[in-house]
MIPALO-299838 format. One record per residue (C-alpha): residue number from 1; residue in one letter; x, y, z. Coordinates in steps of 0.02 Angstrom, whole numbers, always signed. Example, Ala and Ser with C-alpha at 12.3 -4.5 7.8 and 13.67 -1.06 7.14 Angstrom:
MIPALO-299838
R:1:a:+615:-225:+390
R:2:s:+684:-53:+357
//
This chain:
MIPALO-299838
R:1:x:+5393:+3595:-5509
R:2:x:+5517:+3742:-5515
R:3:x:+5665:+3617:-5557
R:4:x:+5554:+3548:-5702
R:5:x:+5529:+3726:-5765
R:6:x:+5716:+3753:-5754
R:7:x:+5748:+3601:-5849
R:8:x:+5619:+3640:-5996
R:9:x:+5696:+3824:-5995
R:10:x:+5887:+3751:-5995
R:11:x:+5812:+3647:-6140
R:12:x:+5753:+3803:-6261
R:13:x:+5898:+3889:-6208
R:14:x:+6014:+3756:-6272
R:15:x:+5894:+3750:-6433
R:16:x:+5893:+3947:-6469
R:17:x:+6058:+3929:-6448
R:18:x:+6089:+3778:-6572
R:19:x:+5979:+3885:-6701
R:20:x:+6059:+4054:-6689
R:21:x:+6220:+3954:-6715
R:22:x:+6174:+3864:-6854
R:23:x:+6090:+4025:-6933
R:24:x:+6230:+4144:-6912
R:25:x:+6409:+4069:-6859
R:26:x:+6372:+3911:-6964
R:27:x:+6379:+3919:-7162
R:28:x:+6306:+3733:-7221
R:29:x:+6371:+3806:-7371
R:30:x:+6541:+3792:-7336
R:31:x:+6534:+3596:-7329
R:32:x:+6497:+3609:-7529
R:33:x:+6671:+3582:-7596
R:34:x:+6707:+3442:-7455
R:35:x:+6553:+3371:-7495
R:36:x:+6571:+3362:-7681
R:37:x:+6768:+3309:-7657
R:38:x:+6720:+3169:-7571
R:39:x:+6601:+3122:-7685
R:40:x:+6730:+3130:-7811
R:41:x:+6894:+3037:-7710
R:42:x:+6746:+2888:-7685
R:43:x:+6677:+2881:-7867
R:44:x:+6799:+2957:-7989
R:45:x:+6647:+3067:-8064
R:46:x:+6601:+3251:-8043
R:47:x:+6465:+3303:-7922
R:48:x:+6379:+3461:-7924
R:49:x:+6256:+3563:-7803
R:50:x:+6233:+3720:-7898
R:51:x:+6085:+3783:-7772
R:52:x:+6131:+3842:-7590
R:53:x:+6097:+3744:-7460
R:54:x:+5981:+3775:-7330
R:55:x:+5895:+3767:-7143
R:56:x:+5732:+3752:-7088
R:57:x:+5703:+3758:-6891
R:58:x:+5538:+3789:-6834
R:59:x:+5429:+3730:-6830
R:60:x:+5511:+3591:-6920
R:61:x:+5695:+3552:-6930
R:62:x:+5717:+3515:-7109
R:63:x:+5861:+3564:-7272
R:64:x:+5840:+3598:-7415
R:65:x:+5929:+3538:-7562
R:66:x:+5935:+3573:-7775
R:67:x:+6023:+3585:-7910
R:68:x:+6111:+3419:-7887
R:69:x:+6181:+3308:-8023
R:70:x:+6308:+3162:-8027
R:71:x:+6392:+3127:-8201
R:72:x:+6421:+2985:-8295
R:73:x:+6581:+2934:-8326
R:74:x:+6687:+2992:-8448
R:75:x:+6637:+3003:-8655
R:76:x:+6465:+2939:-8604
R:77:x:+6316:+3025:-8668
R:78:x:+6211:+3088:-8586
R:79:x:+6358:+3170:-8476
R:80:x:+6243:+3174:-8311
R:81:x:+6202:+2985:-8216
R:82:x:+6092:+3063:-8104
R:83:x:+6006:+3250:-8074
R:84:x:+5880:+3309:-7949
R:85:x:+5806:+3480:-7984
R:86:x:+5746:+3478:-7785
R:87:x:+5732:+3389:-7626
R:88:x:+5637:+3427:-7450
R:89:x:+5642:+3340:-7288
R:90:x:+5551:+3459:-7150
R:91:x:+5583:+3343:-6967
R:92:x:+5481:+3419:-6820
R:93:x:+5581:+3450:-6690
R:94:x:+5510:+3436:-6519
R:95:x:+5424:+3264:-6539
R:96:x:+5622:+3191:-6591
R:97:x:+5658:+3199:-6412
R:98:x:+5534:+3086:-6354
R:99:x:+5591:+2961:-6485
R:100:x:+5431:+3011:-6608
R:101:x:+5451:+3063:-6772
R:102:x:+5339:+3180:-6856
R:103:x:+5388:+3223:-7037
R:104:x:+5315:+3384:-7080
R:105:x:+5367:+3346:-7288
R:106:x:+5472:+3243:-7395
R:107:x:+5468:+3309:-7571
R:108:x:+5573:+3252:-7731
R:109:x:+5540:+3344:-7882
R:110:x:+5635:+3329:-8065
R:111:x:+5741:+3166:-8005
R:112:x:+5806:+3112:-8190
R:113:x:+5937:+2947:-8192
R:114:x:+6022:+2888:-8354
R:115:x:+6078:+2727:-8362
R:116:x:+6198:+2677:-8514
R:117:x:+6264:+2528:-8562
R:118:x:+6415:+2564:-8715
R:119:x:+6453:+2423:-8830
R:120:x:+6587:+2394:-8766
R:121:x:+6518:+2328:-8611
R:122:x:+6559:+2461:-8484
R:123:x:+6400:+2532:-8399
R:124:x:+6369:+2698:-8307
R:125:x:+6369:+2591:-8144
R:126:x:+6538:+2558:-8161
R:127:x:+6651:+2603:-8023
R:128:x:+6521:+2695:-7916
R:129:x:+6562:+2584:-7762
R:130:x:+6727:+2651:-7755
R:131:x:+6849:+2562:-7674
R:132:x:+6816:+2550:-7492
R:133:x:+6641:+2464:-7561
R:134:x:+6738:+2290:-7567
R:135:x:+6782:+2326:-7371
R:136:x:+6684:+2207:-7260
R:137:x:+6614:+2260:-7076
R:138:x:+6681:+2136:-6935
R:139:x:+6560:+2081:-6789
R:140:x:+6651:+2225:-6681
R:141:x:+6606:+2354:-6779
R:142:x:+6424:+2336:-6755
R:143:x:+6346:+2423:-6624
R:144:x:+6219:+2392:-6511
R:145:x:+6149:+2561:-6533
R:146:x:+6117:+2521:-6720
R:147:x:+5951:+2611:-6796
R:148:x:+5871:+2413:-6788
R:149:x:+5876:+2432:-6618
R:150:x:+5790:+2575:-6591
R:151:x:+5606:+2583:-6543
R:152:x:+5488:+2726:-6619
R:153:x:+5360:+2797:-6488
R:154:x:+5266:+2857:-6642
R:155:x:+5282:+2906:-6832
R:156:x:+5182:+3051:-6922
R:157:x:+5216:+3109:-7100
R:158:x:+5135:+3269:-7170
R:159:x:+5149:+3209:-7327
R:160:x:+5261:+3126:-7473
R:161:x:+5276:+3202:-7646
R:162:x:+5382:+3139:-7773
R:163:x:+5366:+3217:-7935
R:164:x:+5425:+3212:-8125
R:165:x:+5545:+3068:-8122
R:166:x:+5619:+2988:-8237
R:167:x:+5737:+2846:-8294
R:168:x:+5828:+2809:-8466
R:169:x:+5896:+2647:-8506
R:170:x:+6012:+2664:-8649
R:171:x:+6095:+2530:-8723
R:172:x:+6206:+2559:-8867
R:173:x:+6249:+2372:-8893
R:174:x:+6068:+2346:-8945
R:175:x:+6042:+2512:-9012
R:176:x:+5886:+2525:-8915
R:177:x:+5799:+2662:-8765
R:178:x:+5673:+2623:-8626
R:179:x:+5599:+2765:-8525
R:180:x:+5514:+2734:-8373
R:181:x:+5420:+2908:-8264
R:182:x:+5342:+2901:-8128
R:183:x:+5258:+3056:-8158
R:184:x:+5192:+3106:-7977
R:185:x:+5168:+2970:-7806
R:186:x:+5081:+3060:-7666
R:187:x:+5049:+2999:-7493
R:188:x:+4936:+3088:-7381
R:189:x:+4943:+3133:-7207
R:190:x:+5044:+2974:-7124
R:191:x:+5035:+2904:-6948
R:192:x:+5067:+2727:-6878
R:193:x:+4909:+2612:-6869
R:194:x:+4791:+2728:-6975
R:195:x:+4763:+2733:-7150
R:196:x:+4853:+2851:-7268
R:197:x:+4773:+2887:-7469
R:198:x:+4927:+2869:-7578
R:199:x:+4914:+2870:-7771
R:200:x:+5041:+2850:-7921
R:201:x:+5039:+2900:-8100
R:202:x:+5180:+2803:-8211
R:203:x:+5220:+2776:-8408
R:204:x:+5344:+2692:-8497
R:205:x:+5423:+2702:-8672
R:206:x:+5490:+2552:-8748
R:207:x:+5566:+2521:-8904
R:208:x:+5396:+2391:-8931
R:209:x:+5276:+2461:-8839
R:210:x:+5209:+2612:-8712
R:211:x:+5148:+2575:-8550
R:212:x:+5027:+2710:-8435
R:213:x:+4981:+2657:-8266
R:214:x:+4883:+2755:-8129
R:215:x:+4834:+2679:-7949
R:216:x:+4760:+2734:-7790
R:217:x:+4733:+2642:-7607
R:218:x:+4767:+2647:-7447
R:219:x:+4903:+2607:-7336
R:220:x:+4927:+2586:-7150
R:221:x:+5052:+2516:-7043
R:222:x:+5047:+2448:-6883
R:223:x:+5115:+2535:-6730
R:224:x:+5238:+2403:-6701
R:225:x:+5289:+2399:-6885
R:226:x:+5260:+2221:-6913
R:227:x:+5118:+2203:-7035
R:228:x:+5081:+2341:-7188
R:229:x:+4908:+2338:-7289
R:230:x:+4861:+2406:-7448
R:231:x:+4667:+2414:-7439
R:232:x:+4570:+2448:-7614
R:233:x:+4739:+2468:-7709
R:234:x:+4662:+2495:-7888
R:235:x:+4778:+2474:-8037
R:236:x:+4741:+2562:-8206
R:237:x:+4847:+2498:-8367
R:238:x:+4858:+2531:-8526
R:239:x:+4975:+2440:-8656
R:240:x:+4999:+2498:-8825
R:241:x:+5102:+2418:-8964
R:242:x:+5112:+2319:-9140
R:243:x:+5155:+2165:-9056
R:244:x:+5004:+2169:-8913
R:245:x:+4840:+2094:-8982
R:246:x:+4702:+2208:-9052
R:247:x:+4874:+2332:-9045
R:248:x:+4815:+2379:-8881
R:249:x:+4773:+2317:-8713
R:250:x:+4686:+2381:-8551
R:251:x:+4692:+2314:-8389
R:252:x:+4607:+2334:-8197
R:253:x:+4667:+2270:-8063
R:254:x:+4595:+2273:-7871
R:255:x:+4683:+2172:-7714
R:256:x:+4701:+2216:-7557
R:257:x:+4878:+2188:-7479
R:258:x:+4918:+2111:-7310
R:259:x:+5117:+2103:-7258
R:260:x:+5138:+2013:-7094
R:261:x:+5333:+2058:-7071
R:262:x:+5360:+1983:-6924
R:263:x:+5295:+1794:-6989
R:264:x:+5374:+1824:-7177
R:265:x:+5217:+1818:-7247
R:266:x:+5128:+1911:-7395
R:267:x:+4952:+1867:-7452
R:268:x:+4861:+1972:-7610
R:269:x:+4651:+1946:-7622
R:270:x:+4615:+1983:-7802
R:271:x:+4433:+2038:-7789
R:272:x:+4450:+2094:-7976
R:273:x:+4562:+2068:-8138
R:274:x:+4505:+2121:-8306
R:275:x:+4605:+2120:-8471
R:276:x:+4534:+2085:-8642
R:277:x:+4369:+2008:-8583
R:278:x:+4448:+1904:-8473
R:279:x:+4382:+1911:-8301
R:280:x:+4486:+1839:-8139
R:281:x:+4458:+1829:-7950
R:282:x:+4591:+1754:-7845
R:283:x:+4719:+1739:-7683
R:284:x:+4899:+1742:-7695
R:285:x:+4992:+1694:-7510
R:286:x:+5193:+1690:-7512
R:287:x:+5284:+1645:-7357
R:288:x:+5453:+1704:-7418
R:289:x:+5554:+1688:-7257
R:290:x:+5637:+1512:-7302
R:291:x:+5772:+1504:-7461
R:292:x:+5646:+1471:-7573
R:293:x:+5474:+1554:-7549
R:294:x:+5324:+1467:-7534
R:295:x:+5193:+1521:-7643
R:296:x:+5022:+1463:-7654
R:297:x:+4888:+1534:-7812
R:298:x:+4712:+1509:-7822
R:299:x:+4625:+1597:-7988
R:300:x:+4449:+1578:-8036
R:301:x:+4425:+1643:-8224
R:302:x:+4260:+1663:-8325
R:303:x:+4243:+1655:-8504
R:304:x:+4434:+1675:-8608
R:305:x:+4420:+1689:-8793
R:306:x:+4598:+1644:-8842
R:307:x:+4582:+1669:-9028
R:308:x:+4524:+1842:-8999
R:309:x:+4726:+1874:-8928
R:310:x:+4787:+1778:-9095
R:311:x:+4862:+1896:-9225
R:312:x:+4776:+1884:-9415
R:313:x:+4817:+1749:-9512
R:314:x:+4935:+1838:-9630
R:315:x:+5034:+1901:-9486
R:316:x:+5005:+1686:-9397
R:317:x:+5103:+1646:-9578
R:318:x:+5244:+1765:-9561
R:319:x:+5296:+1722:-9385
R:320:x:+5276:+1545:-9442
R:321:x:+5408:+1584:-9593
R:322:x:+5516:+1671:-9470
R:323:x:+5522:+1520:-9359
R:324:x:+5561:+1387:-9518
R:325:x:+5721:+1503:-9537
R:326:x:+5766:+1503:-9365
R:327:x:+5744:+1280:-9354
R:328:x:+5875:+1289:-9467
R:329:x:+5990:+1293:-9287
R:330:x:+6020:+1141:-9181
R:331:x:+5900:+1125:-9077
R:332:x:+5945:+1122:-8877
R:333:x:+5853:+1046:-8730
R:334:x:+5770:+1200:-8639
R:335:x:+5863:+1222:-8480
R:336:x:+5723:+1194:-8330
R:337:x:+5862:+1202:-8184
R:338:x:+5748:+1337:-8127
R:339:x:+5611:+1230:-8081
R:340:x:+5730:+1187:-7921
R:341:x:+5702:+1372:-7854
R:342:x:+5539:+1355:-7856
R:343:x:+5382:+1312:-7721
R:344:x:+5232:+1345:-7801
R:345:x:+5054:+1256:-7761
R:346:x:+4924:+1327:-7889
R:347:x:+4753:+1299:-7906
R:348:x:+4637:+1365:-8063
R:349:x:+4457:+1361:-8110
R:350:x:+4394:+1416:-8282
R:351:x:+4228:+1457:-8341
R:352:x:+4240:+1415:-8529
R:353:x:+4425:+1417:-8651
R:354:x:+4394:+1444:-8813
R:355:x:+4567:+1417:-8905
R:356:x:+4569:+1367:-9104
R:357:x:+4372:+1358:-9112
R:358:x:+4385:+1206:-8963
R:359:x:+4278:+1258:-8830
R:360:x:+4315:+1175:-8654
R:361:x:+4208:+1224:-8491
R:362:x:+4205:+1209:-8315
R:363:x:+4395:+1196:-8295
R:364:x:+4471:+1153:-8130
R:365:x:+4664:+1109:-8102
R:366:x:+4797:+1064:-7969
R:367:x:+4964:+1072:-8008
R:368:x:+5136:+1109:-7904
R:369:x:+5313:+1167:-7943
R:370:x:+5442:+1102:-7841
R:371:x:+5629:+1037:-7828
R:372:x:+5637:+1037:-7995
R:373:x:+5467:+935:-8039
R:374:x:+5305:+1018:-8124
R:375:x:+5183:+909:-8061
R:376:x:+4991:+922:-8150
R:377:x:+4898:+808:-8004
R:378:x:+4718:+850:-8046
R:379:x:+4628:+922:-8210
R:380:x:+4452:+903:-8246
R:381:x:+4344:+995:-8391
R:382:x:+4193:+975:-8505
R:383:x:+4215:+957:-8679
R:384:x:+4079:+938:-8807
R:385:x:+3930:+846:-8711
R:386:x:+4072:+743:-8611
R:387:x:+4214:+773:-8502
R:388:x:+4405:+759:-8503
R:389:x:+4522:+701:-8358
R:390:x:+4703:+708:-8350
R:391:x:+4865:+685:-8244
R:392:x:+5057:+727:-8281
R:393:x:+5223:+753:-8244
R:394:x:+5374:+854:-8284
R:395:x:+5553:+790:-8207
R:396:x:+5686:+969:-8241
R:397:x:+5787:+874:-8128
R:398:x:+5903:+790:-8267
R:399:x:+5965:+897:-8413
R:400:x:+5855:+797:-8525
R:401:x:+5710:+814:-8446
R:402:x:+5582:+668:-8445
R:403:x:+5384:+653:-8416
R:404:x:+5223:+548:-8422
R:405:x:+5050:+580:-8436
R:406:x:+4874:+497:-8390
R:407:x:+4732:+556:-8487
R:408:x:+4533:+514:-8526
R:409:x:+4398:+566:-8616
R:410:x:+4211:+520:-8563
R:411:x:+4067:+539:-8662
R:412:x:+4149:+656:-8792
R:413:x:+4032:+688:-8962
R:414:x:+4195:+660:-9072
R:415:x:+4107:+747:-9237
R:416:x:+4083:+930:-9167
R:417:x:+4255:+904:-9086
R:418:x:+4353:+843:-9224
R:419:x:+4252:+987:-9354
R:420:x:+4326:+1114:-9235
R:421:x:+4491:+1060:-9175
R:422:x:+4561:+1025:-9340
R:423:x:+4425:+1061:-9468
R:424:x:+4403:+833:-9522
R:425:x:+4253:+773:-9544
R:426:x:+4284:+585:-9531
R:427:x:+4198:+501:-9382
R:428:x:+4047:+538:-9256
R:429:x:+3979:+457:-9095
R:430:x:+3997:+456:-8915
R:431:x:+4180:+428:-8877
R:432:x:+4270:+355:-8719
R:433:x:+4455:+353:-8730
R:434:x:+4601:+310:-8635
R:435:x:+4783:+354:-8632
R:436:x:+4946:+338:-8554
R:437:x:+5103:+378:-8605
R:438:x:+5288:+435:-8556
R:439:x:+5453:+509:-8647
R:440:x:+5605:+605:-8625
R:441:x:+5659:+752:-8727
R:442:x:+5582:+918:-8758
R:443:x:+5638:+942:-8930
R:444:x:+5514:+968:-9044
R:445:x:+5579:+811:-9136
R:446:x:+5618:+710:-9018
R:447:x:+5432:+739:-8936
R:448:x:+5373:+606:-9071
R:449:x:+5517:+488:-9109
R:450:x:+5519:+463:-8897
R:451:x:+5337:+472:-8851
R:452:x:+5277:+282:-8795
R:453:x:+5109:+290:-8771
R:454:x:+4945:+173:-8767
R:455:x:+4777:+160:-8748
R:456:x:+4607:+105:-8771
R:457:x:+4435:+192:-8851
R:458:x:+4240:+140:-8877
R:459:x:+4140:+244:-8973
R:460:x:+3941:+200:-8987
R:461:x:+3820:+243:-9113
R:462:x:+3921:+338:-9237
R:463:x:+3947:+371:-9427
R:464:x:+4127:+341:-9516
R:465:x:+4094:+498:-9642
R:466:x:+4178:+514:-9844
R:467:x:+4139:+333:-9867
R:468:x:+3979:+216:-9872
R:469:x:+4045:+24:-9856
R:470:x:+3849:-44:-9907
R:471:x:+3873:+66:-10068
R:472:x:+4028:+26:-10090
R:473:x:+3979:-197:-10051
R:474:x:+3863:-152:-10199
R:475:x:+3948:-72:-10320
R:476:x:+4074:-217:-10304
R:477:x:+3940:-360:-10302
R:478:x:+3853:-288:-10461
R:479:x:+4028:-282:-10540
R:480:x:+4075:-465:-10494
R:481:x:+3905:-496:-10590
R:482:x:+3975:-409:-10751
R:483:x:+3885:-236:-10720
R:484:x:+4035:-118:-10749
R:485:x:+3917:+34:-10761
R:486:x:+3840:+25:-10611
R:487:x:+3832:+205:-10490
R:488:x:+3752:+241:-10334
R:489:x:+3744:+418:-10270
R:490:x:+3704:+401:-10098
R:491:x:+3772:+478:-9945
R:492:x:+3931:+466:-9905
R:493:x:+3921:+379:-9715
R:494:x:+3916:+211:-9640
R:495:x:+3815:+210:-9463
R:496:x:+3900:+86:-9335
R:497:x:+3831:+46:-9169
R:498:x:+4016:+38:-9099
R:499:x:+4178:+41:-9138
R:500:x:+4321:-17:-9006
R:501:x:+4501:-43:-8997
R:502:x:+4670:-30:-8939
R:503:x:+4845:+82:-8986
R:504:x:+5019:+94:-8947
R:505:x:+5122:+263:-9017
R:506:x:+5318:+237:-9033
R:507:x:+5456:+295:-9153
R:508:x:+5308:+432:-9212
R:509:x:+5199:+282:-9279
R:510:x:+5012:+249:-9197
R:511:x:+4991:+70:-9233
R:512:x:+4789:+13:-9191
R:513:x:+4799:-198:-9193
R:514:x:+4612:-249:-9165
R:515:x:+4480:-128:-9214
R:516:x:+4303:-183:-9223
R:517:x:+4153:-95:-9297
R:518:x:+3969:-180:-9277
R:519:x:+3816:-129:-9379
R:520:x:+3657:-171:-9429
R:521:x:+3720:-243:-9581
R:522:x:+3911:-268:-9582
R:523:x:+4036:-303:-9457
R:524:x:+4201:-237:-9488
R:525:x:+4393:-280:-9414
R:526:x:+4542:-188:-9448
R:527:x:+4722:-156:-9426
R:528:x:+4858:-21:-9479
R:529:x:+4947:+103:-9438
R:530:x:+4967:+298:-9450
R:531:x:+5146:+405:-9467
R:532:x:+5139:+567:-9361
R:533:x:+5287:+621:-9442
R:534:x:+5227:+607:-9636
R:535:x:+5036:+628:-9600
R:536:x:+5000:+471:-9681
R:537:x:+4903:+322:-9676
R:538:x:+4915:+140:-9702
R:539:x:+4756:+56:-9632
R:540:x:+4654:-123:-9699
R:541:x:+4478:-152:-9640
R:542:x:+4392:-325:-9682
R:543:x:+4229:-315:-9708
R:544:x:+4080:-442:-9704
R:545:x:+3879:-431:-9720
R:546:x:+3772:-502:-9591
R:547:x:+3616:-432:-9683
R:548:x:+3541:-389:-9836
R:549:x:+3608:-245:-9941
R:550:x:+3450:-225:-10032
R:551:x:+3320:-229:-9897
R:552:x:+3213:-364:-9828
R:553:x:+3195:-530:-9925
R:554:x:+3344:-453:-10028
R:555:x:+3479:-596:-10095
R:556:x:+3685:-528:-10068
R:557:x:+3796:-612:-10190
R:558:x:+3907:-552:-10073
R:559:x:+3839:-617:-9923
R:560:x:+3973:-713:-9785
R:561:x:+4111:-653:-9912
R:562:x:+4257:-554:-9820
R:563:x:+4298:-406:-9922
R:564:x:+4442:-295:-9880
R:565:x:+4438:-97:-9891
R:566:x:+4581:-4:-9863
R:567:x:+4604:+173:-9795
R:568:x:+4773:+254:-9881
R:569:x:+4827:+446:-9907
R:570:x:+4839:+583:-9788
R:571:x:+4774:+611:-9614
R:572:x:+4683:+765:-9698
R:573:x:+4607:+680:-9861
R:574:x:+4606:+505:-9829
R:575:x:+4566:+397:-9965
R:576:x:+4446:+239:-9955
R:577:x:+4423:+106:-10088
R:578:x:+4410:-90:-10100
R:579:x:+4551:-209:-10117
R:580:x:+4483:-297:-10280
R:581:x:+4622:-419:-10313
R:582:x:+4584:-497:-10131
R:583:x:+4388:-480:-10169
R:584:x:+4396:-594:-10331
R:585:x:+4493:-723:-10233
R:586:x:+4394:-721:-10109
R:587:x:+4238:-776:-10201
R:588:x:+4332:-881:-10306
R:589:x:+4370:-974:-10163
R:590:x:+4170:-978:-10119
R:591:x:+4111:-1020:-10268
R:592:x:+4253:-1165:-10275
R:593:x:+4199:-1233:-10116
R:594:x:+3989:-1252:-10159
R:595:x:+4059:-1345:-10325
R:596:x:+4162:-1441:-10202
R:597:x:+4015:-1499:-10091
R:598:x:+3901:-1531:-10228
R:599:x:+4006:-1665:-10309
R:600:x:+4036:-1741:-10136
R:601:x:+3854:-1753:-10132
R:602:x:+3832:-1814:-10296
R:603:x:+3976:-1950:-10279
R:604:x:+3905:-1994:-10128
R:605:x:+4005:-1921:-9991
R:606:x:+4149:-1984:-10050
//
């Protein structure tokens, strides 16, 4: 017992002695102008500590530092890189020898970094890592008593406050300054495996737009230092600006945070994202210990009103001008080499999309990224009283990039979905349809000329809308019997119990071989084609009645006569109208074949 008293008393003895030392034989302050020289041999700039610097020994062992700025180089403007008005770090100093750290304060206060970038190129970075930077460490030199090696016992921090910073991004080639504060970050009282309140306020300036963001949560990490968490971490942003939507744009976000260091891995719970009415739960997990992390996502939206994020339509019509200038350029495959640094599974469900009045619902989607191929492997939505299923591929492997696509509709009332995708009222009925298709390219141009698609549809007890074939089998019939005068004004629309084919798309031309309408009193066939390049139309229907025009007991003129429509114009404002010419010869040729049987009968078969 008395040598342990000894000891503990040799122990103060050697510490009073340290302080009184340190207090009155040893001026820190006399290190300034070594300090600051070799600053200035390492980095060619000036470096100033205006403030003395100074002890703190019990009960904390701590200095004190302020005053401090490091300049840019020369003929840059601002002249300082980097100023701190004041810094703290208070140690206590009994715990230290039984390796456990207790940290009564760390404070930064008025830290203020410019960073510039001339037009000539040179940046205020330049030449800060001296020369001896570009010297490399050899095995021998590292020691097995490196920091790494060394085990805490414990860790306790008082408290963390850093205040009032700020950094400036200047760049003089684009004539253009970004400044980003972090106003205050506080972190309360700190020990390992219990949770510590932290908090941040930040804004940024940019030439664009002005970002303010405030958070709080809580952080712990684990008395081994293997895994951190950030429980509750709530994120509060605001984005202002003439090119946001609505010119302004608020944001909440709440995860929790789980970092297992040991295994690599990081995992984020989303238990709530909101931003414009938009509503999001979801997981993130990254395992980012192999050369390329792998990251899985899994997001479950509500409701998302795109065309609420659109700009007006004047503004739509200006950016769409802008662009017609800028086509003007060759256009360039879009470089996807950095799908090949990328492992990323997602996974997505979606309440309802509203996007250009089409409303979707019930989304869910599978897709991945990786070596270099986007891969869409399951998507699955409802879409106007039917539902949509599709499959696809994108190969970034190549430098022109290739793809292929699987896609079907079930169900699908085509009138609703046509009046609100594009605004055409031209067909209606329940639609099943079928396609497949592949290409190369991503030019805008080449998407069409390369596209080879095909396909099949059925649609079943629908209405072809801005024409009426009956009418129009009328009009003609009382015309071939010399009524030139004759009108009808009804609606319109010719009703169809189905209408099937098949397509093929290539060189930008949709070319449908064997379409075939049935009705109560008509059956229809057709053929043509369609140019997506020139919105146009080239299509000939031949049409014959199976029933009578004008009712029951009625008498057709026109009756077992093929008559041919044809469908010309624009995709937009198609036109519809009967091929007379072929009409006339066609009953010619009827009325030339009764004369024909009659005088076989009347010559006696001969």
């Amino acid at each position: 017992m008395k040598a342990l008293k000894w000891l503990l008393g040799i122990v103060a003895g050697v510490i009073l002695i340290l302080v009184v030392y340190l207090t009155v034989f040893f001026d820190l302050n006399s290190f300034k102008p070594q300090i600051v020289d070799a600053v200035k041999e390492q980095t060619g700039r000036e470096f100033v500590i205006e403030n003395d610097l100074s002890w703190s020994f019990f009960p904390s062992l701590g200095i004190n530092l302020g005053g401090i700025s490091l300049s840019n180089p020369e003929n840059f403007s601002p002249a300082t890189f980097v100023e701190i008005k004041e810094a703290v770090a208070n140690v206590e100093l009994m715990p230290l020898f039984s390796q456990e750290v207790e940290i009564a304060m760390l404070s930064l206060d008025g830290l203020t970094l410019n960073m510039v970038t001339k037009k000539d190129g040179t940046s205020s970075l330049d030449g800060l890592a001296g020369d001896k930077a570009e010297t490399k460490s050899t095995p021998d030199e590292t020691s097995s008593d490196s920091p790494s090696s060394v085990k805490l016992q414990s860790l306790q921090i008082g408290g963390v406050s850093i205040t009032n910073t700020t950094i400036n991004l200047i760049d003089e080639v684009n004539n253009s300054k970004q400044v980003f504060s972090l106003n205050s970050l506080t972190l309360g009282e700190f020990s390992l495996g219990n949770a510590a309140a932290f908090a941040y306020d930040f804004s940024a300036q940019m030439p664009d737009m002005t970002v303010n963001s405030n958070g709080e949560g809580q952080l712990t990490v684990s008395k081994d230092l293997a895994k951190v968490t950030i429980d509750g971490f709530t994120i509060n942003t605001d984005v202002d600006g003439e090119s946001i939507p609505n010119k302004k744009v608020s944001t909440q976000l709440v995860t929790d945070i789980n970092v297992a260091l040991d295994s690599q891995n990081l995992q984020v719970a989303i238990t709530k994202l909101s931003a414009m009415d938009i509503n999001a739960t979801g997981d993130i997990k990254v395992n980012y210990g192999s050369k390329i992390p792998r990251i899985n996502v899994q997001m479950d939206f509500g409701d998302i009103d795109l065309d609420k994020m659109m700009p007006p339509a004047s503004e739509k019509s200006d950016e769409a001008a802008s662009e017609t200038v800028a086509s003007t350029e060759p256009a360039k495959e879009p470089d996807l080499s950095a799908l090949k640094t990328i492992d990323l599974t997602i996974g997505m469900t979606v309440k309802s999309i509203k996007v250009s009045n089409l409303l979707t619902q019930d989304w869910n989607m599978k897709a991945t990224v990786k070596d270099g191929i986007a891969n869409l492997s399951d998507f699955s939505a409802n879409l106007y009283e039917g539902s949509i299923t599709a499959k696809a591929k994108l190969d970034g492997r190549q430098k022109v990039a290739s793809y292929n696509f699987e896609k079907s509709l079930s169900g699908v009332q085509f009138r609703p979905l046509f009046k609100d995708a594009a605004d055409i009222d031209l067909i209606s009925g329940s639609a099943n349809f079928n396609i497949k298709g592949s290409g190369k390219s991503l030019i805008p141009d080449n998407l069409k000329k390369n596209l080879i698609a095909n396909g099949d549809f059925t649609i079943a007890d629908g209405s072809l809308y801005g024409v009426n074939i009956p009418q129009m089998i009328r009009s003609a019939q009382d015309k071939l019997k010399g009524d030139l005068s004759a009108q009808n004004k009804e609606e319109l629309k010719t009703d169809f119990t189905s209408l099937t084919g098949s397509y093929s798309l290539k060189n930008a031309v949709f070319t449908n071989p064997d379409l075939a309408m049935a009705s109560p009193l008509i059956r229809l066939a057709g053929k043509g084609s369609a140019n997506i390049d020139s919105q146009t139309v080239d299509y000939k229907l031949t049409t014959s009645v199976v029933g009578s025009l004008a009712g029951q007991g009625g008498d057709d003129a026109l009756a077992g006569v093929d008559i041919p429509l044809t469908i010309t114009g624009s995709m937009q404002d198609p036109k519809f109208g009967i091929d007379t010419s072929a009409l006339f010869d066609a009953k010619l040729k009827g009325e030339t074949d009764k004369l024909k049987d009659s005088l076989f009968k009347k010559l006696g078969g001969f």
